[in-house]
mmCIF file of the N, C-alpha and C atoms, coordinates in Angstrom:
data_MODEL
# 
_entry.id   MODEL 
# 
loop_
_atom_site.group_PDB 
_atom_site.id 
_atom_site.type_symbol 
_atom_site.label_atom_id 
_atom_site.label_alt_id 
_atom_site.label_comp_id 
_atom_site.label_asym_id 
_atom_site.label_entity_id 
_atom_site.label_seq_id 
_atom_site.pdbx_PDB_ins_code 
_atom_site.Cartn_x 
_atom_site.Cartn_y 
_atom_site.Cartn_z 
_atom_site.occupancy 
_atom_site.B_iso_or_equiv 
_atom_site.pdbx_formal_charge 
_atom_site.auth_seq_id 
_atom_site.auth_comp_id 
_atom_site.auth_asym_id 
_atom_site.auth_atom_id 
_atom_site.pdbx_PDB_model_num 
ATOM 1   N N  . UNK A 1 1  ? -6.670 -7.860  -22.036 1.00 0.00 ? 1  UNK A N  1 
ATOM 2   C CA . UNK A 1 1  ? -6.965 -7.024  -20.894 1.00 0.00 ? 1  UNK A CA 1 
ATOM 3   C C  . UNK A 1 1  ? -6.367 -5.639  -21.157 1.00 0.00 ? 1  UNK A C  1 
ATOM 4   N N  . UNK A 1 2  ? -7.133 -4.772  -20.975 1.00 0.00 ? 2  UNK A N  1 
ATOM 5   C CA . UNK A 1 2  ? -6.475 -3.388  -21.367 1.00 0.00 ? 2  UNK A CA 1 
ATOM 6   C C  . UNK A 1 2  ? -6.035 -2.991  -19.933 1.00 0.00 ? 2  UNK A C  1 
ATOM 7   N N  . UNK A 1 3  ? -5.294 -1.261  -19.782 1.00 0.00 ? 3  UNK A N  1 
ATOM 8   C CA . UNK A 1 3  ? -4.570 -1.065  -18.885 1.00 0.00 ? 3  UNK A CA 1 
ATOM 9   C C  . UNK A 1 3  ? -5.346 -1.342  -17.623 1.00 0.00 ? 3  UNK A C  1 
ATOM 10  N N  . UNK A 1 4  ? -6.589 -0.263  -17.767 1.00 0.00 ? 4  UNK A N  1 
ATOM 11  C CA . UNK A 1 4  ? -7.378 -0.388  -16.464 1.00 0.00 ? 4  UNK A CA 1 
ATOM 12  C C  . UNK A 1 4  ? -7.630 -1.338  -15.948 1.00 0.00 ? 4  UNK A C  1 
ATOM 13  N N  . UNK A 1 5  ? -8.439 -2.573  -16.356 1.00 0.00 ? 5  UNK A N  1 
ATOM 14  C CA . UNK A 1 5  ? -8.771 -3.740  -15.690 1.00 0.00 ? 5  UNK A CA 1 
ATOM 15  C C  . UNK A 1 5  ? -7.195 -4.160  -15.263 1.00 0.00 ? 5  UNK A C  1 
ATOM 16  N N  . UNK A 1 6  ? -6.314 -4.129  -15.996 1.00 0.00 ? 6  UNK A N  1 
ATOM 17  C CA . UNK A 1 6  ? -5.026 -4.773  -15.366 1.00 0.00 ? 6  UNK A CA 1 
ATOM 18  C C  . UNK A 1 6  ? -4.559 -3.935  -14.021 1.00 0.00 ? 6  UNK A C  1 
ATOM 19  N N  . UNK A 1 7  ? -4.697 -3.187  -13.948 1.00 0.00 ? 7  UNK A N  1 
ATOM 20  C CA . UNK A 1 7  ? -4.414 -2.023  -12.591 1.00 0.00 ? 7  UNK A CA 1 
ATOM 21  C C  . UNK A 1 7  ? -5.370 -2.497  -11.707 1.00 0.00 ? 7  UNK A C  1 
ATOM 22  N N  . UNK A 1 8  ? -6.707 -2.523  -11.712 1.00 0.00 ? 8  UNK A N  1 
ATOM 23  C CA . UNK A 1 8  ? -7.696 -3.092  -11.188 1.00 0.00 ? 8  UNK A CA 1 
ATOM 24  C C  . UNK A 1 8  ? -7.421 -4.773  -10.732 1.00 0.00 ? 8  UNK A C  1 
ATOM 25  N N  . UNK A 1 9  ? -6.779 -5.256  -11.253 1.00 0.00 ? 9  UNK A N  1 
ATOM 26  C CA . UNK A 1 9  ? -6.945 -6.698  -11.290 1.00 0.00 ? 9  UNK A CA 1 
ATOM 27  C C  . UNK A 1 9  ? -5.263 -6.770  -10.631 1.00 0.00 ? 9  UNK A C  1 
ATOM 28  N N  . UNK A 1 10 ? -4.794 -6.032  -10.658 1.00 0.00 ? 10 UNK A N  1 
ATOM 29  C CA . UNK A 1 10 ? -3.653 -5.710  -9.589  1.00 0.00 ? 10 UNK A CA 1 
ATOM 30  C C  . UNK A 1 10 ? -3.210 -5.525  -8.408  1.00 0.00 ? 10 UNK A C  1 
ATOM 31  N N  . UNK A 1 11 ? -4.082 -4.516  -8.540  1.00 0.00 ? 11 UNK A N  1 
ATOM 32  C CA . UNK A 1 11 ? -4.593 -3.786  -7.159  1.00 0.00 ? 11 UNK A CA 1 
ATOM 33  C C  . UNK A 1 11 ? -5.502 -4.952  -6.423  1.00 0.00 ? 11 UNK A C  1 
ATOM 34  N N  . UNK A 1 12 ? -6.270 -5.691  -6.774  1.00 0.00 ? 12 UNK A N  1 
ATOM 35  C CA . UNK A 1 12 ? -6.703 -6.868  -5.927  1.00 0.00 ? 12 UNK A CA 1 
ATOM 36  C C  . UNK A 1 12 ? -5.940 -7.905  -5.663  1.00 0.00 ? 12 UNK A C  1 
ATOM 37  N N  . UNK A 1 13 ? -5.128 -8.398  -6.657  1.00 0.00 ? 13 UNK A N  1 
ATOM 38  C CA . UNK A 1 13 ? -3.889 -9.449  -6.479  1.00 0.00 ? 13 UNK A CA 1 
ATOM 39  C C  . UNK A 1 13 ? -2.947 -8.891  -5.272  1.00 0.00 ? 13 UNK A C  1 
ATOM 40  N N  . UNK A 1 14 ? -2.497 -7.820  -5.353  1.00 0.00 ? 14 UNK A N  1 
ATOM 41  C CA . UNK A 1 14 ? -1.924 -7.168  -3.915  1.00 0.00 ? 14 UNK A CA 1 
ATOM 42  C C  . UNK A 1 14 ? -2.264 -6.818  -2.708  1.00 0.00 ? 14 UNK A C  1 
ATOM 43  N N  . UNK A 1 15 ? -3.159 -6.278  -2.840  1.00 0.00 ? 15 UNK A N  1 
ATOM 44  C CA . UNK A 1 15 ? -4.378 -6.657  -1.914  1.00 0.00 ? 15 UNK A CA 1 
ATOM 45  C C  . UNK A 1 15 ? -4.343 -7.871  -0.724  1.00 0.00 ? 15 UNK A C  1 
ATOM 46  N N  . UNK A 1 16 ? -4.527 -8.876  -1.550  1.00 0.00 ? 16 UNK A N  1 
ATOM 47  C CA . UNK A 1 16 ? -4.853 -10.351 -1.379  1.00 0.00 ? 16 UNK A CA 1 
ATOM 48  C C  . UNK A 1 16 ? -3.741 -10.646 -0.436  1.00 0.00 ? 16 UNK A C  1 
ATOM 49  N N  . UNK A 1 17 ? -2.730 -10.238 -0.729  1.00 0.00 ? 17 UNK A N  1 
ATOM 50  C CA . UNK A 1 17 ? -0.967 -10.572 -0.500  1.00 0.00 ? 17 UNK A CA 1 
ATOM 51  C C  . UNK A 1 17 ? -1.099 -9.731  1.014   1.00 0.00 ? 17 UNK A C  1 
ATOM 52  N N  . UNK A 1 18 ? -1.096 -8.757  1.156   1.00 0.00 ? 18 UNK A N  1 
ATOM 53  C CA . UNK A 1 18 ? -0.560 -7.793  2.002   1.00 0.00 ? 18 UNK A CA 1 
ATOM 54  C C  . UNK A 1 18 ? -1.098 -7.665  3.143   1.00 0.00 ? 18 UNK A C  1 
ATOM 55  N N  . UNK A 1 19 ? -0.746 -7.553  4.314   1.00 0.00 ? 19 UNK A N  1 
ATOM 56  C CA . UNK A 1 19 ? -1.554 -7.384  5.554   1.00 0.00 ? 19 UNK A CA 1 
ATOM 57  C C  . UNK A 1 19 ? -2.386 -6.481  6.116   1.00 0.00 ? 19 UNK A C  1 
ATOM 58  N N  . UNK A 1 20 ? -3.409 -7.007  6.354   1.00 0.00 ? 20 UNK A N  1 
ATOM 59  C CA . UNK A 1 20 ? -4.605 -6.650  6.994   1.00 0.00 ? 20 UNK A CA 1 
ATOM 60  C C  . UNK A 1 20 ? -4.440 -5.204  7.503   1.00 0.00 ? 20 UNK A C  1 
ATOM 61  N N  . UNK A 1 21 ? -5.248 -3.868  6.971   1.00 0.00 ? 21 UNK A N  1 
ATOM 62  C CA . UNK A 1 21 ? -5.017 -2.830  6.975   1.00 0.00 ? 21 UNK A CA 1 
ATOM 63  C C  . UNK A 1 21 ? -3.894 -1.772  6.014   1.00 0.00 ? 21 UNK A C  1 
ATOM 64  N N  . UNK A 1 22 ? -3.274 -2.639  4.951   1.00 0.00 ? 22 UNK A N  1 
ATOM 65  C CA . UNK A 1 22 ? -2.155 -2.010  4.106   1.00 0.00 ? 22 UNK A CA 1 
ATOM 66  C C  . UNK A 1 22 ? -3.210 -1.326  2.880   1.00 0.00 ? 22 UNK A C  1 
ATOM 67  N N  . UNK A 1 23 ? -2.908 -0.406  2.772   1.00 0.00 ? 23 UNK A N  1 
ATOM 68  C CA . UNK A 1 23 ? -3.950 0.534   1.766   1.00 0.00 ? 23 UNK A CA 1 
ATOM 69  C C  . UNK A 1 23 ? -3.525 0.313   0.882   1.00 0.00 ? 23 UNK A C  1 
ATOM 70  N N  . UNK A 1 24 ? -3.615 0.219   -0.442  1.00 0.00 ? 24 UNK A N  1 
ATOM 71  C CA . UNK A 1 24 ? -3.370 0.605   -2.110  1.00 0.00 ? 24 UNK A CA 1 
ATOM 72  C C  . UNK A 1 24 ? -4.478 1.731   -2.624  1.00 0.00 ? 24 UNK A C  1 
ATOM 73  N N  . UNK A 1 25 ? -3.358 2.677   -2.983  1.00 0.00 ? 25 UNK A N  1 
ATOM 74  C CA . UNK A 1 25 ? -4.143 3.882   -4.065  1.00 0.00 ? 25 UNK A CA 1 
ATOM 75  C C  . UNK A 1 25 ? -3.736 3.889   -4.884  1.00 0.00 ? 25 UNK A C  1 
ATOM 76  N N  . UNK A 1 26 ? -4.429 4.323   -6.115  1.00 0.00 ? 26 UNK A N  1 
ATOM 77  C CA . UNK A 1 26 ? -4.353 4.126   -7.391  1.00 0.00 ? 26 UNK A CA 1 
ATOM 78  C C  . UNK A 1 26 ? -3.630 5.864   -7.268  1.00 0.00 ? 26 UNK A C  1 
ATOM 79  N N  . UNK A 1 27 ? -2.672 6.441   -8.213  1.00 0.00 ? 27 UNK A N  1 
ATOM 80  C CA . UNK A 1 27 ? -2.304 7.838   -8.198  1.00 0.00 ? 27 UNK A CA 1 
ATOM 81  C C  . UNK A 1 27 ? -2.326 8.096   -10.016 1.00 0.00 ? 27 UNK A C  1 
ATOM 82  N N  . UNK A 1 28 ? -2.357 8.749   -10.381 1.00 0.00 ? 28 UNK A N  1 
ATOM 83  C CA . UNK A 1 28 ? -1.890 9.464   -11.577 1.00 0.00 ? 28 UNK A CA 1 
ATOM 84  C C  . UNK A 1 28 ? -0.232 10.727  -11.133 1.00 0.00 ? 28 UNK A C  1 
ATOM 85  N N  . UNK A 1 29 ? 0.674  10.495  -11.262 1.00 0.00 ? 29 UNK A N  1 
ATOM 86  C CA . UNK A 1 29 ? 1.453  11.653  -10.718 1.00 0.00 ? 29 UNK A CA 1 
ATOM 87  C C  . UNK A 1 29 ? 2.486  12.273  -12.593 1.00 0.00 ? 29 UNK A C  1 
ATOM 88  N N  . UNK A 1 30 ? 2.072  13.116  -11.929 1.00 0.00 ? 30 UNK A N  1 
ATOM 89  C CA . UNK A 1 30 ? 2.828  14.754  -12.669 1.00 0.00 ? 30 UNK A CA 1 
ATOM 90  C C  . UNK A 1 30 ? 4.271  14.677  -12.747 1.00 0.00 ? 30 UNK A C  1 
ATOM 91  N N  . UNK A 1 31 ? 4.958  14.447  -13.884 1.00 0.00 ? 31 UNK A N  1 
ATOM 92  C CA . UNK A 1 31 ? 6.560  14.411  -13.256 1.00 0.00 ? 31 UNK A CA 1 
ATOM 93  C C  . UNK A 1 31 ? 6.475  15.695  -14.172 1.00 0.00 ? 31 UNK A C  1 
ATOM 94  N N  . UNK A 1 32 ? 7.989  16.612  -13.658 1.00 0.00 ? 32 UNK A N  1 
ATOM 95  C CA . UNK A 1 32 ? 8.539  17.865  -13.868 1.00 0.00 ? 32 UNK A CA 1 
ATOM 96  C C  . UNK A 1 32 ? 8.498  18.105  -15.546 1.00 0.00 ? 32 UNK A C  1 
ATOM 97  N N  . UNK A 1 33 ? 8.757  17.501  -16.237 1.00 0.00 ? 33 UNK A N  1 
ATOM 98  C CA . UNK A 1 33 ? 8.528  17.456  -17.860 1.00 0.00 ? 33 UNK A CA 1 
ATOM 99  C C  . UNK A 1 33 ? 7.595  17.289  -18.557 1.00 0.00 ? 33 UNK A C  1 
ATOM 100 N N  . UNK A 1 34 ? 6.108  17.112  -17.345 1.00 0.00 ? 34 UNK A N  1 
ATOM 101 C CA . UNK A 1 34 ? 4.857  17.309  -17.746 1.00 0.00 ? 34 UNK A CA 1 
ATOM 102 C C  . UNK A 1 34 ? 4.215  15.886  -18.182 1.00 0.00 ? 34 UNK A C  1 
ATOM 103 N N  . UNK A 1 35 ? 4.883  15.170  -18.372 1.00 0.00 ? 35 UNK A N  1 
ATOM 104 C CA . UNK A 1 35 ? 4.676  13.320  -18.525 1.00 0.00 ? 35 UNK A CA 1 
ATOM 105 C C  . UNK A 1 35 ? 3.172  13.419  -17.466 1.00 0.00 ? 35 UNK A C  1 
ATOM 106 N N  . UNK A 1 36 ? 2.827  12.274  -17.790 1.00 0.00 ? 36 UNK A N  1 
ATOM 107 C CA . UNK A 1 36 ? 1.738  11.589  -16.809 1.00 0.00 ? 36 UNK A CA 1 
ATOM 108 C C  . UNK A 1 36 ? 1.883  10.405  -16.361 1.00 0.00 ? 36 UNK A C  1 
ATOM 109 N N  . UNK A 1 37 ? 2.238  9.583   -15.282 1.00 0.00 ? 37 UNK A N  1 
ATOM 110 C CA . UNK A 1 37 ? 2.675  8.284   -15.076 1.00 0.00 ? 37 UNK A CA 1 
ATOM 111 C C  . UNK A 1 37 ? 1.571  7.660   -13.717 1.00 0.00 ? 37 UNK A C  1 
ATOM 112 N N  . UNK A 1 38 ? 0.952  6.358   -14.437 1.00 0.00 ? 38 UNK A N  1 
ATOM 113 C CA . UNK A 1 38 ? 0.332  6.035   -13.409 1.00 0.00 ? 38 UNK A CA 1 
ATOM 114 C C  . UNK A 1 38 ? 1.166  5.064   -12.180 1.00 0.00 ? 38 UNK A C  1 
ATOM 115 N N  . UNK A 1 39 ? 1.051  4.914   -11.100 1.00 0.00 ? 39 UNK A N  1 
ATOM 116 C CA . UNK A 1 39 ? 1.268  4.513   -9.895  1.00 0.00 ? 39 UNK A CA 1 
ATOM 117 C C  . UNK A 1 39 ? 0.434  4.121   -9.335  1.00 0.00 ? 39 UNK A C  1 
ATOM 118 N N  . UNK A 1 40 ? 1.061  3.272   -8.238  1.00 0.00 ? 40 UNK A N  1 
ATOM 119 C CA . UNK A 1 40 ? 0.139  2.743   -6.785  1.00 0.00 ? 40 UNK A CA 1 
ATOM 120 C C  . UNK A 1 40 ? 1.201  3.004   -5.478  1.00 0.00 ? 40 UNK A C  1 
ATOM 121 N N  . UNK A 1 41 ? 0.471  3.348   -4.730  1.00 0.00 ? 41 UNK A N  1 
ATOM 122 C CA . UNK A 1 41 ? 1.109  3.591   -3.375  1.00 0.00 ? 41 UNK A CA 1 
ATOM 123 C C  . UNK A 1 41 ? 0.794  2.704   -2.482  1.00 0.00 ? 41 UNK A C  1 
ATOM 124 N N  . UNK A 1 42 ? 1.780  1.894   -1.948  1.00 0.00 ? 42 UNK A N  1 
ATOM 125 C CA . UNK A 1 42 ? 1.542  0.840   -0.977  1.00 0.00 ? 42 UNK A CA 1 
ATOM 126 C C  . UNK A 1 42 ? 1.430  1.625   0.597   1.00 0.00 ? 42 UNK A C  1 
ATOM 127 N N  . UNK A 1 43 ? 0.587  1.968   1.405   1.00 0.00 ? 43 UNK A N  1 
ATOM 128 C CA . UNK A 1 43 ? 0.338  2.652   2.516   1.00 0.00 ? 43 UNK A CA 1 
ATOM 129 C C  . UNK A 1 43 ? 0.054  1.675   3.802   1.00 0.00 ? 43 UNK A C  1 
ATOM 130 N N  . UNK A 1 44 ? 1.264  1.636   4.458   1.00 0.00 ? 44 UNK A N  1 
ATOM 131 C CA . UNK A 1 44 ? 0.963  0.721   5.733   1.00 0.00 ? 44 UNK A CA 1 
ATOM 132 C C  . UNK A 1 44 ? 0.420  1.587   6.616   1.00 0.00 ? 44 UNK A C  1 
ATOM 133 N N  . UNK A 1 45 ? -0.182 0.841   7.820   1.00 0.00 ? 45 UNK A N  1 
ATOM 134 C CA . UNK A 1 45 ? -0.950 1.397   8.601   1.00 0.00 ? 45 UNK A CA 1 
ATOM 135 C C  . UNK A 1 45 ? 0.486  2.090   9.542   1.00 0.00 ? 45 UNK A C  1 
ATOM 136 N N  . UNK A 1 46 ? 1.554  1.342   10.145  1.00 0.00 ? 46 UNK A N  1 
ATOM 137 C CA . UNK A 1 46 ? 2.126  2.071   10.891  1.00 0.00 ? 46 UNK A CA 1 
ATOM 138 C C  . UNK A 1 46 ? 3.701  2.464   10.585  1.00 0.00 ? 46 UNK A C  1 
ATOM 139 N N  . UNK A 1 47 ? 4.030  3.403   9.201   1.00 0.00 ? 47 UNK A N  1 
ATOM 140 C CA . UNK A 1 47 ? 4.855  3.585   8.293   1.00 0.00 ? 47 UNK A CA 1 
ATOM 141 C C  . UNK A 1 47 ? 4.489  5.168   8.382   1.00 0.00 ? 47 UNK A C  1 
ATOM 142 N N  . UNK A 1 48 ? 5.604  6.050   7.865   1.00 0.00 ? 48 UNK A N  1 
ATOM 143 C CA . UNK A 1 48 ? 4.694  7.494   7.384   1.00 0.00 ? 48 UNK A CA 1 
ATOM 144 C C  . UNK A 1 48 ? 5.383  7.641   5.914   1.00 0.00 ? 48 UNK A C  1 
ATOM 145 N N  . UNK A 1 49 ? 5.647  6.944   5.340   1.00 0.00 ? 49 UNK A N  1 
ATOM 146 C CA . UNK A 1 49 ? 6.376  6.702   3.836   1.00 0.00 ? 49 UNK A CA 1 
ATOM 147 C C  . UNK A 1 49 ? 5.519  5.487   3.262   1.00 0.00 ? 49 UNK A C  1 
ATOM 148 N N  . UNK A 1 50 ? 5.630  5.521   1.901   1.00 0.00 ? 50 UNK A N  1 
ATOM 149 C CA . UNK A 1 50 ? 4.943  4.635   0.532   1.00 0.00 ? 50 UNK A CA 1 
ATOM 150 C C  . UNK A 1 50 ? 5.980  4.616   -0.313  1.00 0.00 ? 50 UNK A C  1 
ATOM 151 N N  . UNK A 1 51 ? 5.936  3.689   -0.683  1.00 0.00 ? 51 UNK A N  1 
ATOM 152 C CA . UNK A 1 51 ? 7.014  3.441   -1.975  1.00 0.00 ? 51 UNK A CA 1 
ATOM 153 C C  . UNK A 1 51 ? 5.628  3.225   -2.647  1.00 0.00 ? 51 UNK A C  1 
ATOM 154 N N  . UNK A 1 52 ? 6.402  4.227   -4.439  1.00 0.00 ? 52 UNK A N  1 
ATOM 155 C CA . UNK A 1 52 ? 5.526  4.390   -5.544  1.00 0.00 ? 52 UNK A CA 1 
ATOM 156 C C  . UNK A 1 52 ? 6.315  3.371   -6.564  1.00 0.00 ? 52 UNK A C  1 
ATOM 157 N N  . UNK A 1 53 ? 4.918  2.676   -6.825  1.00 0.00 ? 53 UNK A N  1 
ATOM 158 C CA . UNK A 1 53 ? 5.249  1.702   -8.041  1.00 0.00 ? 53 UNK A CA 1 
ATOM 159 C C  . UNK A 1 53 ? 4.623  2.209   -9.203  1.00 0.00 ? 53 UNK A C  1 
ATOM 160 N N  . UNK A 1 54 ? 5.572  2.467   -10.320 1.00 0.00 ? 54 UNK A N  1 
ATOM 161 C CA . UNK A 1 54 ? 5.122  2.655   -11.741 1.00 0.00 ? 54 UNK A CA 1 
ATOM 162 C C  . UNK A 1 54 ? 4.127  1.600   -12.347 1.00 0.00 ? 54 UNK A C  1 
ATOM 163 N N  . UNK A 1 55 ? 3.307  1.802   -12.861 1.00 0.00 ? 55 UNK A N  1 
ATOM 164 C CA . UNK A 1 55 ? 2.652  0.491   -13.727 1.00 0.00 ? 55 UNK A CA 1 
ATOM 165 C C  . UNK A 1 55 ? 2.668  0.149   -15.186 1.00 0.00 ? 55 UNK A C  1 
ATOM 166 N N  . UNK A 1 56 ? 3.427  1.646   -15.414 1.00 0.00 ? 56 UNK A N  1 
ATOM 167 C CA . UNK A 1 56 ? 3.659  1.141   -16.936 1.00 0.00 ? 56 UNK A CA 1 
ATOM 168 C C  . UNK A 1 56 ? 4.398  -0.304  -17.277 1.00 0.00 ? 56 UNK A C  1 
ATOM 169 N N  . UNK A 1 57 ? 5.640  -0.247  -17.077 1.00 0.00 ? 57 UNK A N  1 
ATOM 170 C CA . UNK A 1 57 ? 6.546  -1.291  -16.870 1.00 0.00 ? 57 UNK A CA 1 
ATOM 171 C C  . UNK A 1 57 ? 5.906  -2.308  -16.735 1.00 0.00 ? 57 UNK A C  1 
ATOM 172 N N  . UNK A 1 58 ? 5.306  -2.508  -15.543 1.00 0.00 ? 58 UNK A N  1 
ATOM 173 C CA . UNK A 1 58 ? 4.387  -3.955  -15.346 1.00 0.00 ? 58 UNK A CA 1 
ATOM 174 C C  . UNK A 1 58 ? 3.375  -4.208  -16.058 1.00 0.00 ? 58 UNK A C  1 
ATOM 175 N N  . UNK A 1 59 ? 2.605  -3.170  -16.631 1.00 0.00 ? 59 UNK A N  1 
ATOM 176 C CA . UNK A 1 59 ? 1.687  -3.455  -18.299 1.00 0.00 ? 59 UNK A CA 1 
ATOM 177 C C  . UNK A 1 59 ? 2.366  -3.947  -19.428 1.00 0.00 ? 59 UNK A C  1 
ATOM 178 N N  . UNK A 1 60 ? 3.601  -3.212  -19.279 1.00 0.00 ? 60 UNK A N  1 
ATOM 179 C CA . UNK A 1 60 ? 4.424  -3.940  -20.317 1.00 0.00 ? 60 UNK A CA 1 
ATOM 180 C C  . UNK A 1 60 ? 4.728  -5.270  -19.998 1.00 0.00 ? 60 UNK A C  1 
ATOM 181 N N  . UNK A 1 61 ? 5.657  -5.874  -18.894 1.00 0.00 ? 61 UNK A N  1 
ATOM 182 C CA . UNK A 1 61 ? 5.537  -7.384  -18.809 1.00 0.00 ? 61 UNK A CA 1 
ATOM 183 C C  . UNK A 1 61 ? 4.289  -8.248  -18.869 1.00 0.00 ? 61 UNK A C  1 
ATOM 184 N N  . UNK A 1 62 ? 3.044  -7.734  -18.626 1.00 0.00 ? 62 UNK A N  1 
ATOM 185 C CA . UNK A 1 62 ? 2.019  -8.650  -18.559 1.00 0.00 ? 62 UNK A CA 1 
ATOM 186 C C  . UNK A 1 62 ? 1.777  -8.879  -20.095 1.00 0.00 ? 62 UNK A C  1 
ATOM 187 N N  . UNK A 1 63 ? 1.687  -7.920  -20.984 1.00 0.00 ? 63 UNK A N  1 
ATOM 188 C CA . UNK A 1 63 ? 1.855  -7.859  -22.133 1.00 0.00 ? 63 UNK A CA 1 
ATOM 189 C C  . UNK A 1 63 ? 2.600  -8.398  -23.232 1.00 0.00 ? 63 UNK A C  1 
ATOM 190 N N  . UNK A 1 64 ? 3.989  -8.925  -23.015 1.00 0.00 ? 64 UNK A N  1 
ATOM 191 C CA . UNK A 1 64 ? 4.986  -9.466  -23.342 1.00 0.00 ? 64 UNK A CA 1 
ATOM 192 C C  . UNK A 1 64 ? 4.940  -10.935 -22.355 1.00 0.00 ? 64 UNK A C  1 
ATOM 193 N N  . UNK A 1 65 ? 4.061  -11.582 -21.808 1.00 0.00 ? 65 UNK A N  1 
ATOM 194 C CA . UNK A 1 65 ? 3.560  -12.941 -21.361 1.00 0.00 ? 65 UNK A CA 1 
ATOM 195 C C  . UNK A 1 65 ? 4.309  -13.183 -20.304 1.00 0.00 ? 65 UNK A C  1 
ATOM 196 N N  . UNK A 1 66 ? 4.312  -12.172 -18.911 1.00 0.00 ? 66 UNK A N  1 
ATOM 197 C CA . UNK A 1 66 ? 4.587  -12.277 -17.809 1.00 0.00 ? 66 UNK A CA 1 
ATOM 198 C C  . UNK A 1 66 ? 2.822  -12.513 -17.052 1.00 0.00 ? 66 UNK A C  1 
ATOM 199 N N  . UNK A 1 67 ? 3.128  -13.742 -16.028 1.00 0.00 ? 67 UNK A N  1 
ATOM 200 C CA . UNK A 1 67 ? 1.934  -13.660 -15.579 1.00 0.00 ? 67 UNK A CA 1 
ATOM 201 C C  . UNK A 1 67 ? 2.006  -13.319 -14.474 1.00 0.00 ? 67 UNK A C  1 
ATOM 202 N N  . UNK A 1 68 ? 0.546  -12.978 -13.840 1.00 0.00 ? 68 UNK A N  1 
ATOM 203 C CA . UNK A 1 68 ? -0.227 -11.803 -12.770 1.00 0.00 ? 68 UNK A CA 1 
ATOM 204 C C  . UNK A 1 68 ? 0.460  -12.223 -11.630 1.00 0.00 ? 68 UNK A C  1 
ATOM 205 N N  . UNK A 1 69 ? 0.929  -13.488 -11.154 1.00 0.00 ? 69 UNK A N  1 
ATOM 206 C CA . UNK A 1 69 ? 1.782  -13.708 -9.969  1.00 0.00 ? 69 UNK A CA 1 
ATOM 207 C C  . UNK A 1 69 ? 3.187  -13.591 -9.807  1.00 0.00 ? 69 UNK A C  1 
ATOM 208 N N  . UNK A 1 70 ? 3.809  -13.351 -11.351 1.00 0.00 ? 70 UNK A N  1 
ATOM 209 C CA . UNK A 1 70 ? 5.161  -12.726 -11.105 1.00 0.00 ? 70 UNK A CA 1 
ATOM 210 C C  . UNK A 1 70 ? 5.350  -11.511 -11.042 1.00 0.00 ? 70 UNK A C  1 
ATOM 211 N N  . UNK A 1 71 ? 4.158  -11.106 -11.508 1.00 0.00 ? 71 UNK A N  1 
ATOM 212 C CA . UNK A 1 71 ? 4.543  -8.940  -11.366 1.00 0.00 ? 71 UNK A CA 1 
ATOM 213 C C  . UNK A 1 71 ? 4.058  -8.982  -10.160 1.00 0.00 ? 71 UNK A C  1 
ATOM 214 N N  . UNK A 1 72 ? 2.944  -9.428  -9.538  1.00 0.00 ? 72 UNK A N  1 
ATOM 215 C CA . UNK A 1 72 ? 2.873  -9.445  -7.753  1.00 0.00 ? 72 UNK A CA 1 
ATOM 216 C C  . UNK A 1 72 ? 4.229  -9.484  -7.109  1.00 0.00 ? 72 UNK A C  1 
ATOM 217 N N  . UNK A 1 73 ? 4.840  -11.113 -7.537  1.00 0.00 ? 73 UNK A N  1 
ATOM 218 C CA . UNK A 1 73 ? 5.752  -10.979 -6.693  1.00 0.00 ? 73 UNK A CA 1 
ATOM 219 C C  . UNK A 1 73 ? 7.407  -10.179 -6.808  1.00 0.00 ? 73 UNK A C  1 
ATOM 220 N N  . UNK A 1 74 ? 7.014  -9.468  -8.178  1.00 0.00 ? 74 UNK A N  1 
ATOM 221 C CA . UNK A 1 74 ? 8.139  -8.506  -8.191  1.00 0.00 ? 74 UNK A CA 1 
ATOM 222 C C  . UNK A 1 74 ? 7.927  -7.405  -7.682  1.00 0.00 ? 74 UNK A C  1 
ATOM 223 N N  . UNK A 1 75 ? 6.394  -7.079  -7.692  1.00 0.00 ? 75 UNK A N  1 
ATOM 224 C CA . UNK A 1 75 ? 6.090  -5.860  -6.968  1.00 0.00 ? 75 UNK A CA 1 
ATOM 225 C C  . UNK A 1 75 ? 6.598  -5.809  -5.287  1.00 0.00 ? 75 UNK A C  1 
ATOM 226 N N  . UNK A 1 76 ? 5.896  -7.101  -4.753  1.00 0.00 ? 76 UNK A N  1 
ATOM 227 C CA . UNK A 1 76 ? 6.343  -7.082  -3.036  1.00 0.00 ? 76 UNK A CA 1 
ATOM 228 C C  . UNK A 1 76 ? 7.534  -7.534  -3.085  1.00 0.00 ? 76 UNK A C  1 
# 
């Protein structure tokens, strides 16, 4: 599975998990040293803050034979 489908296939596994109306966006964000790091923003409906999850890291465990329900449940 390459990165995308795994982000994709993430983003639905969390999804699945989370309550009815909780948004997930996919982000690309800009850090100050010009890096590119992809993220997801978990967006509740009645919150005005998101905690940003890196996905590198978790490409890396899926990669190194962590499976799709333990990076879920390290994510939530």
């Amino acid at each position: 599975m390459n990165d995308s489908s795994f982000f994709s296939v993430l983003t639905s596994a969390l999804s699945a998990r989370l309550e009815p109306g909780t948004k997930i966006i996919h982000e690309t964000i800009l850090k100050n040293n010009g890096i590119r790091l992809d993220s997801i923003l978990v967006l509740a409906e009645d919150l005005s803050y998101a905690p940003v999850i890196y996905l590198d890291p978790l490409y890396a465990h899926y990669k190194a034979g962590s499976s799709m329900e333990e990076i879920c449940h390290s994510v939530l």
